[in-house]
N, C-alpha and C positions, 0 to 999 in steps of 0.2 A: 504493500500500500504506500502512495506518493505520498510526503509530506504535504498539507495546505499550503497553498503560495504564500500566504501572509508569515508562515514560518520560516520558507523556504529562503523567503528576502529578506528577514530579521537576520537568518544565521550567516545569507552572505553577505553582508555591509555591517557586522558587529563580531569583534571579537570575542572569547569565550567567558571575559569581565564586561562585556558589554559595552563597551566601546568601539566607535566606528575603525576600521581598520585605516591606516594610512593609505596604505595603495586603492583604495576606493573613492578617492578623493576627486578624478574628473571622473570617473563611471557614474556619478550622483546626478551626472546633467543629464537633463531629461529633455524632451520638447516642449511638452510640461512646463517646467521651472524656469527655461531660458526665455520663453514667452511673456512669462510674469512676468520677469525680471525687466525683461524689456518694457512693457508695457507698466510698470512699475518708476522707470527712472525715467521715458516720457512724460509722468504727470509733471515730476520735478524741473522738469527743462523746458517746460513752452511758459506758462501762464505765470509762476513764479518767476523764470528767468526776464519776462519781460516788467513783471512788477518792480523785481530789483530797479532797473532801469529806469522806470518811473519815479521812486523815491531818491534814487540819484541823480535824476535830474531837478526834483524838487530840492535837495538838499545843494545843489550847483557843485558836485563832484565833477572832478578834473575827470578825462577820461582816463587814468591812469589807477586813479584809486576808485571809479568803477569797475576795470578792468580786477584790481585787485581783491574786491567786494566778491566779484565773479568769481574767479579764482579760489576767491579760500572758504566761502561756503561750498562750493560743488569738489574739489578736492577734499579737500576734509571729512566732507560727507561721504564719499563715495570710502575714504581709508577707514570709516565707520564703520559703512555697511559690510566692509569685504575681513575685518577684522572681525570684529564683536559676531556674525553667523559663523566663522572657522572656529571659533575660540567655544561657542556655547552648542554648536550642531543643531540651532533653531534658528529662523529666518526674521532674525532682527534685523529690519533694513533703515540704512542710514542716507540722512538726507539734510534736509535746514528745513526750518518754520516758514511757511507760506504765509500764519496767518503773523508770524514776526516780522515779516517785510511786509502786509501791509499794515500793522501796525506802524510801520517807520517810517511808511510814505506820506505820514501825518504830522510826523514829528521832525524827519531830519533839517528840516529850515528851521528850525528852532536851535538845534545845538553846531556848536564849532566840532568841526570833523574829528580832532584829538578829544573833545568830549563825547559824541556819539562812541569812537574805540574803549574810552574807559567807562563808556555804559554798560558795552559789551559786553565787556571783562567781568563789570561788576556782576552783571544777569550770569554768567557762565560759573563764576563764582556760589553765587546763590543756590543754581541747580545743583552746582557740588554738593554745599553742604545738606541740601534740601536729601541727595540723594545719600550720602552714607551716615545722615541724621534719624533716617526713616519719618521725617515730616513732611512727606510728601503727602498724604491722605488728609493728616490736619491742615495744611498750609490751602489745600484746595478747597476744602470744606469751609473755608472762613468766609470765603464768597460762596455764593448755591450756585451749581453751576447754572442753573437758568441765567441769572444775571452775568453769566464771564459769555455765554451764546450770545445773551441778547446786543451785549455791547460787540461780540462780534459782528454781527447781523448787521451794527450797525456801523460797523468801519467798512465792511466790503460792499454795501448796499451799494453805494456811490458808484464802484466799479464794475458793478454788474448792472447797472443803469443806463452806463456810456453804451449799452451795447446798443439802444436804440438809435441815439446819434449817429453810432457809426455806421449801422446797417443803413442809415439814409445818407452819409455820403458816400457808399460805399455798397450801394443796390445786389451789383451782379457776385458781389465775392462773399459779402454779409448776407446776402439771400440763400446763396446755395447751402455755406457754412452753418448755418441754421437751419438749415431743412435736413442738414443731414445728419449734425444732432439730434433733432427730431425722431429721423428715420431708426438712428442706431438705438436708440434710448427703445424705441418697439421694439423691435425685431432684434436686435444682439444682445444674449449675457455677455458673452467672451469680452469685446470689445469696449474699453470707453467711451462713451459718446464725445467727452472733450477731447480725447485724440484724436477722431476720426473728425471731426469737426475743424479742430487746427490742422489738419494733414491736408482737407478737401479744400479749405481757406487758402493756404498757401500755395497747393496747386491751382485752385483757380486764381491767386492775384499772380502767379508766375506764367498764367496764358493769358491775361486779361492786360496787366501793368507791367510785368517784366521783372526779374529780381535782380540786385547787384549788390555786390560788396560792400558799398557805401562808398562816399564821397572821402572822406578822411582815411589815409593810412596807416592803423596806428602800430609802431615799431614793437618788436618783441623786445620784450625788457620783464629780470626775472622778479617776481613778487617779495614787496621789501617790509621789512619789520615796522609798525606800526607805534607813533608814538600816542597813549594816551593822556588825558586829564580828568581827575577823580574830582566830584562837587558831590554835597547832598541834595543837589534839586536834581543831578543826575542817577542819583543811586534812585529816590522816588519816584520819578517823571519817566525815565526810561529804562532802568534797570529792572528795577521791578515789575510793574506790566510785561515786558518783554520775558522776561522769566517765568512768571505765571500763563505767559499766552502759548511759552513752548510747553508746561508741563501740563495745561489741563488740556491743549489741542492736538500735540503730539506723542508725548510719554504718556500720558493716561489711556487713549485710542491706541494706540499702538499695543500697549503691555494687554490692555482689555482684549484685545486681537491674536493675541499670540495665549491668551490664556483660555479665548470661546474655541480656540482649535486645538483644544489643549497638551497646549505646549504649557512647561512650567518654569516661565521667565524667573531669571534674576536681578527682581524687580531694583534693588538696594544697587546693584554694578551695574543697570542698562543706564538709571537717572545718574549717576554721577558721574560715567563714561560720558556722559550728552555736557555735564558741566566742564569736565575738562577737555573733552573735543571743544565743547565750547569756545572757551578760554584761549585755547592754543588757535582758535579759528580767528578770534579778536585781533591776534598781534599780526595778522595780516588781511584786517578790515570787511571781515565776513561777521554777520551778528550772532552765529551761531552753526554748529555741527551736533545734529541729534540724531533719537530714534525720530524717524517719521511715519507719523501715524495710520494714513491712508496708503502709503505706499507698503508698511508693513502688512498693513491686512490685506494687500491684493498677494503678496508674498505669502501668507502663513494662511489663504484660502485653498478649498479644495481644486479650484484650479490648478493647481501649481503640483500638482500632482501627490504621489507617495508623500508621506506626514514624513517621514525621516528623510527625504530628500528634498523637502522645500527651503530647505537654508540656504539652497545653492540661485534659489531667484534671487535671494537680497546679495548674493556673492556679486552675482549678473550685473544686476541694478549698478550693486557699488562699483562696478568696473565703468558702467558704462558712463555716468555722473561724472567717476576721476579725470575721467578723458574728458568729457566736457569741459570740466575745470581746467585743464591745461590747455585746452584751446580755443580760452574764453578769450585773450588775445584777436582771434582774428573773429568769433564768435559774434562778441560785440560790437563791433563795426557793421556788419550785416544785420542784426538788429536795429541798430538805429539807424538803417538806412530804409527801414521799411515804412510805411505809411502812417502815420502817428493814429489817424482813426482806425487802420488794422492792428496796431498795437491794443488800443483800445478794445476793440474786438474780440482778438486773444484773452485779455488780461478778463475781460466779462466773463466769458465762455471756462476760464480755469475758476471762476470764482463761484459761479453756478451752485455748483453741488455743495460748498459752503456754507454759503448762503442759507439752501434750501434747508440744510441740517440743524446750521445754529438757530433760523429761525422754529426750525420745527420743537428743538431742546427747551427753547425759551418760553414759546405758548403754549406748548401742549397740555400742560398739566395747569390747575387752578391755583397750587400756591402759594405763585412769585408773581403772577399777571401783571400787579404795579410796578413794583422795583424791577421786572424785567423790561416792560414797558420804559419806565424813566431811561433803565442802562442802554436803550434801542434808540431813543431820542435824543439823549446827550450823546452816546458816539455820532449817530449821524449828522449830527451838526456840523462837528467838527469845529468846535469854538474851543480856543484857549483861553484859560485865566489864570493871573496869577506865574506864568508860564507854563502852567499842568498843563498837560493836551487833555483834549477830551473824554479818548478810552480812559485815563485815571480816575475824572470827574463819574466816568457811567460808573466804571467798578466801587467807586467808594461811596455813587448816592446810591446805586444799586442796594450795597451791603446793607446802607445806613436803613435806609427803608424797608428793606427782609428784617432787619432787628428789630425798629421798630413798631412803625406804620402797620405792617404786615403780621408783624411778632412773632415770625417763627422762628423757629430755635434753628440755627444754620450750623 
């Protein structure tokens, strides 16, 4: 009588303590898994890579230390994902905060460039301690997360807004792009529909308008050490939010994802690997190097095949991110050479599913209504005082009115 398959694959990819054999280590790729993977560090490189760019140009970054921005979140990230899945044999995949950059497309005209680096740092520092403290669970629970969605909801709103705008200068590329969104979102699981959506966009504005390089050449020159400046209205105004926005959007979804397919993350080493990827991601003007949350859970889904060989999607991913990052050099010139309303376009379309989540986290349930309401109002403003931005102002009248107003015990 034949062994079960399920037995048969256990006894050849684990040795006889249970551990994966060495020499098994490319036999783990699958069609499977390299799929993911791919389709995993696509999310990271369309709608996000163009947001950076957005708050870089809000903040009036040199193209030199955009270039660098580029560089050390998508490197970093990818030395994450490829590191942290070999090390644990579960598909913790590495990337940076989508919803951290645009949290900082609100804020960076507010601080001098050496102050936004030692916000960085500070946030990177904070997830440290957050993670080998184990207050990660208390420090989220202080806000409910309805109120940290709703002020989400309300920082991407804006950008998922332009999409209208654009679709009307921009008829035949934003019409099809949208329709085929549409189309995917029916009819395919497999597929994102923001991939296929950005993939169809770009093919049509490269038969429609033509694509080039861009107009600017910018020289390869190697990514340089970062000097920062430490304030208390930096460690408040941008450390902090930014910290709290990677651990309850990214680390919280993520580890929740690898634990609903149950894998049993090392919850205390993923968060504090994210702080000092972090950190070391700062001193070359990236806001951050983490688990990333949605790309982790398209990794450790059943698509991605056998449960013991999906680490190897987030291996994928991280290769494929690193490369990004070192070719963000000529990368970014071609982005900003593209149509500023198909930017916008893009940056809608990757903010979509967002959008729809945080809002969905925020109202669903009866009882945060007000103070998620308020934290939905005050981010979308976008009014500063005092120099706080706004996401500070939602999260803390958020709080204030769940404690009181509201009275629930958070």
């Amino acid at each position: 009588m034949g062994l079960p398959d399920k037995y048969m694959e256990r006894q050849n990819v684990l040795n006889p303590e249970g551990q994966l054999k060495k020499g098994h280590f490319l036999h783990n790729l699958t069609t499977q898994n390299v799929s993911s993977g791919l389709i995993s560090s696509t999310m990271v490189m369309t709608g996000p890579a163009i947001i950076i760019l957005e708050a870089a140009a809000a903040g009036r970054f040199t193209d030199q230390q955009t270039i660098n921005w580029m560089f050390a979140v998508y490197f970093f990230g990818g030395i994450f994902g490829i590191l942290m899945p070999m090390l644990y044999k579960i598909p913790i995949t590495g990337g940076h905060s989508i919803t951290g950059v645009a949290f900082l497309a609100t804020v960076t005209s507010h601080f001098t460039y050496p102050q936004l680096i030692g916000g960085y740092m500070m946030s990177g520092l904070l997830i440290f301690l957050v993670g080998i403290s184990g207050l990660f669970t208390k420090i989220i629970k202080w806000v409910p997360k309805e109120v940290i969605s709703a002020m989400l909801a309300g920082l991407v709103t804006g950008y998922v807004v332009k999409l209208v705008p654009s679709i009307k200068e921009l008829p035949l590329v934003g019409g099809i792009a949208l329709l085929s969104f549409f189309l995917t979102t029916k009819f395919s699981k497999r597929l994102p529909p923001v991939m296929v959506a950005v993939a169809v966009g770009f093919a049509t504005l490269a038969l429609t308008n033509g694509l080039s390089m861009g107009a600017a050449d910018i020289p390869f020159s190697f990514p340089s050490i970062q000097s920062p400046e430490f304030s208390l209205m930096g460690m408040l105004t941008l450390a902090l939010p930014l910290a709290m926005l990677i651990l309850s959007n990214d680390a919280a979804p993520g580890i929740g994802a690898l634990e609903s397919s149950n894998f049993n993350p090392p919850i205390r080493k993923i968060v504090s690997m994210s702080g000092i990827f972090s950190m070391v991601t700062s001193f070359f003007g990236g806001q951050s190097a983490n688990i990333a949350g949605m790309m982790t859970a398209i990794s450790a889904g059943p698509d991605s095949g056998p449960r013991s060989k999906r680490y190897m999607a987030a291996i994928v991913s991280g290769i494929v991110i690193l490369l990004f990052g070192i070719f963000s050099w000529k990368i970014v010139p071609f982005i900003q050479s593209l149509p500023k309303a198909f930017i916008s376009l893009l940056a809608g379309f990757a903010l979509i599913g967002v959008l729809h989540s945080s809002l969905q986290m925020a109202f669903a349930g009866t009882k945060y209504r007000l103070s998620a309401l308020s934290a939905f109002i005050i981010a979308l403003s976008n009014v500063s005082f005092l120099h706080i931005s706004a996401p500070v102002w939602a999260l803390v009248f958020g709080a204030v009115i769940a404690r009181t107003v509201e009275n629930q015990d958070v």
